[in-house]
C-alpha positions in Angstrom: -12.4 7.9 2.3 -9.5 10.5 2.3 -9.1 12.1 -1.1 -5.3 12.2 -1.9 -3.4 14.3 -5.0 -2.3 11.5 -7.0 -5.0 9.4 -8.8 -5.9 6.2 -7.8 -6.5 3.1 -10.8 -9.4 0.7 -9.7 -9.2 -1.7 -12.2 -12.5 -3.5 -12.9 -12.2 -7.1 -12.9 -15.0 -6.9 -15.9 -12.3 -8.1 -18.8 -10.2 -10.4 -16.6 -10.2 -14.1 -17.2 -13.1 -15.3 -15.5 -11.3 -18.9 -15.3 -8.2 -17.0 -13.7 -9.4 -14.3 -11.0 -7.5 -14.8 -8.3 -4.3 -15.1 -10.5 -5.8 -11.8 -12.8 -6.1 -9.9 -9.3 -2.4 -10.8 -8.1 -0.8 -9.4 -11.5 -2.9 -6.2 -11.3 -1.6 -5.8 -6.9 1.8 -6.4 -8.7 0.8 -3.7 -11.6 0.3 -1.2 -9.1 -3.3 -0.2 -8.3 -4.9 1.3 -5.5 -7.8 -1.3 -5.5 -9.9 -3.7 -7.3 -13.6 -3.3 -8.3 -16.2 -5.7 -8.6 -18.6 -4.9 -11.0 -21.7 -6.9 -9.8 -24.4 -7.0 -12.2 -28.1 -8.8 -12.0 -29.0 -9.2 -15.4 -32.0 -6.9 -14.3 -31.1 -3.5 -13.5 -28.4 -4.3 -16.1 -28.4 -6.6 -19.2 -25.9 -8.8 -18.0 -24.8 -11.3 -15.0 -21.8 -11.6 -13.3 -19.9 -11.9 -10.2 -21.8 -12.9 -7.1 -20.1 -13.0 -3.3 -19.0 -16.3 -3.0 -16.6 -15.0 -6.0 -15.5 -12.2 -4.5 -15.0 -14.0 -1.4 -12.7 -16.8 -3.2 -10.4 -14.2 -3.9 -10.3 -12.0 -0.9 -7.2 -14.1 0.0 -5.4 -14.1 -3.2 -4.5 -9.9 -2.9 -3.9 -7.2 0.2 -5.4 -4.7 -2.1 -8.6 -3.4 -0.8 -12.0 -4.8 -2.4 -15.0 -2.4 -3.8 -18.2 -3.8 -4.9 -20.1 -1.4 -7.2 -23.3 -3.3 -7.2 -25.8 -2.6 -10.5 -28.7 -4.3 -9.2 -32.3 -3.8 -8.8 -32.0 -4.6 -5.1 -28.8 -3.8 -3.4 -30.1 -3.8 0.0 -30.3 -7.6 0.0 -26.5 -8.0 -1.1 -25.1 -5.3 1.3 -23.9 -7.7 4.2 -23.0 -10.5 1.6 -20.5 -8.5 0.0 -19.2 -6.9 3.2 -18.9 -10.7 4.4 -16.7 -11.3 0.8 -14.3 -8.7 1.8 -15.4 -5.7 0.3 -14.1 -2.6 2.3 -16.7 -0.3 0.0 -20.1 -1.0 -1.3 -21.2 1.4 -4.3 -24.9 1.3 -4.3 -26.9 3.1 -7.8 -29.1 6.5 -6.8 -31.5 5.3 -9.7 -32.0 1.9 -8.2 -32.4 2.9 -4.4 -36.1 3.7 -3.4 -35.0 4.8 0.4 -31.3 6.0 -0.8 -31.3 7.4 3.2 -32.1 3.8 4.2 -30.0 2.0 1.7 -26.5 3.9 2.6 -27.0 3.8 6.3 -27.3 0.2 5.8 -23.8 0.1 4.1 -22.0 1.6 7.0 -23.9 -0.2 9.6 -22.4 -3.6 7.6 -19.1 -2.1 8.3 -18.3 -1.1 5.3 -17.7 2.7 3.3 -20.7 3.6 1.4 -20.2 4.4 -2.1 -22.9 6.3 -4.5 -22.6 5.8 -8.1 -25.0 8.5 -10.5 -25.5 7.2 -14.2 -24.9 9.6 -16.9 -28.8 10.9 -17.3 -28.9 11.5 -13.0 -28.4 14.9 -12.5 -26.4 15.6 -9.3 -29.1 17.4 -7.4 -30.4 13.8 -7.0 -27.7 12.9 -4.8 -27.0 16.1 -3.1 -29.1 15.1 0.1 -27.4 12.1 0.9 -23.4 12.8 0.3 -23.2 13.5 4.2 -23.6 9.6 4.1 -21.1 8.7 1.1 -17.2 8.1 1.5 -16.9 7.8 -2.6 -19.2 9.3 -5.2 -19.1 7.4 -8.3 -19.7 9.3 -12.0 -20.7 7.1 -14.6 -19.4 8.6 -17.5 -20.3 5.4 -19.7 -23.7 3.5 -19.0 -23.9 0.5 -16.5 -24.2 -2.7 -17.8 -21.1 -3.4 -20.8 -17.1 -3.1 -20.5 -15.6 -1.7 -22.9 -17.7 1.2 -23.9 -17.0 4.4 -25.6 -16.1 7.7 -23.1 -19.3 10.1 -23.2 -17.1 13.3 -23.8 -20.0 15.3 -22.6 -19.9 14.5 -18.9 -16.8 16.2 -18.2 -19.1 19.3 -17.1 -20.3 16.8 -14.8 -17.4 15.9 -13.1 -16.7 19.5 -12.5 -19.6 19.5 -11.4 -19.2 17.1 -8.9 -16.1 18.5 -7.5 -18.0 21.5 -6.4 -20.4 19.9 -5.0 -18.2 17.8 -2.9 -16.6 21.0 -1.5 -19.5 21.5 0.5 -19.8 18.5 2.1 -17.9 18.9 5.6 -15.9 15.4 5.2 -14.0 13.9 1.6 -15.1 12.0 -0.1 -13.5 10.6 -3.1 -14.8 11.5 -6.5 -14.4 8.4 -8.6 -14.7 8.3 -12.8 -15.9 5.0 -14.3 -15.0 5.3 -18.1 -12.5 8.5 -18.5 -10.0 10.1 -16.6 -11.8 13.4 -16.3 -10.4 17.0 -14.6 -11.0 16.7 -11.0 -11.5 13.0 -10.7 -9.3 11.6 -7.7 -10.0 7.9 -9.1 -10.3 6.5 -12.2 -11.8 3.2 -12.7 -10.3 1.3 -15.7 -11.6 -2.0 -17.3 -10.5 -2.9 -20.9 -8.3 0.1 -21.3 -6.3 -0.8 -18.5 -6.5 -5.3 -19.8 -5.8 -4.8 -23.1 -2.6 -1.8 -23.0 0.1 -3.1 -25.1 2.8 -3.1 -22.8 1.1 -4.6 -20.0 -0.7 -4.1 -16.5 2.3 -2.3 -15.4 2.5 0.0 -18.3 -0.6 0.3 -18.3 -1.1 1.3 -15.0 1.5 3.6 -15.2 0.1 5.8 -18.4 -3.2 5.4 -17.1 -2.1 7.4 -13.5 0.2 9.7 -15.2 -2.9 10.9 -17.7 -5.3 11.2 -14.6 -2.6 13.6 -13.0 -2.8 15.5 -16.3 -6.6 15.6 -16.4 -6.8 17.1 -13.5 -4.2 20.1 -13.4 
């Protein structure tokens, strides 16, 4: 996954209108984002339940946009291929739920899909270092897993630099994505309520929220 020097928004479907997805997807294609993220959550690795394939896959046809599954479950190796099936171009699997992370991101690609590595606030990067050779997309939670709408932990912006540096030594890109803040050196930023709930709408919305990731990271 090519990075690129304007910043991609990946809404979260997370505040959409679960009764209205595939019409929610279609106004945030016509908004303007790069691509739409699933946040898929187990109720066990995170507090709460949501979306499960067959969802996703319901509405793969509704958008062109590409699909991205970030899954926050206890056992993503199970859901790899069903999510691949769904139409999800990227699968984001969690360092801190990953016994074998090796084993875990080989099996992403060999589903066909880009494998995506999301670290929680507390993982330190060294965790991860090992394994980006494997990763299109590194994913910095800068809010914990598990709630939309959560306040931006201001102290992970080290972190992201962080990231960025680290990423430099790997010897393909791979996009750094933000969940929660458009933070320096970010080349996506993942928006959920923010993004729902801007005053002037989606397309506003989406064009603020781009134009302060640019900012963020001159």
């Amino acid at each position: 996954m090519a990075t690129d020097p304007t910043p991609k928004i990946v809404p979260s479907v997370l505040p959409a209108n679960f009764a209205r997805l595939g019409e929610d997807c279609r106004e945030l294609e016509k908004a303007g984002v790069d691509r739409i993220q699933w946040d898929v959550m187990d109720g066990h690795f995170v507090p709460n339940l949501t979306f499960g394939p067959d969802v996703v896959s319901a509405c793969r046809e509704a958008v062109a946009l590409p699909f991205e599954a970030h899954l926050m479950v206890s056992d993503p190796d199970s859901l790899v291929e069903r999510f691949v099936a769904a139409g999800c171009s990227c699968v984001i699997i969690h360092a801190e739920a990953c016994l074998h992370l090796h084993r875990s991101l080989t099996l992403i690609e060999a589903a066909g899909a880009q494998a995506g590595l999301a670290v929680n606030p507390a993982t330190p990067l060294e965790a991860v270092r090992h394994v980006l050779d494997l990763t299109s997309l590194l994913l910095v939670m800068t809010v914990n897993p598990g709630f939309g709408g959560q306040g931006y932990i201001a102290s992970m912006e080290p972190k992201i630099a962080e990231a960025r540096q680290l990423l430099a030594e790997v010897d393909h890109p791979v996009e750094l994505e933000v969940d929660g803040g458009a933070a320096a050196g970010a080349d996506a930023f993942c928006a959920g309520s923010a993004l729902f709930s801007y005053d002037g709408g989606l397309e506003s919305g989406v064009t603020d929220l781009r134009r302060r990731a640019a900012e963020a990271r001159r």
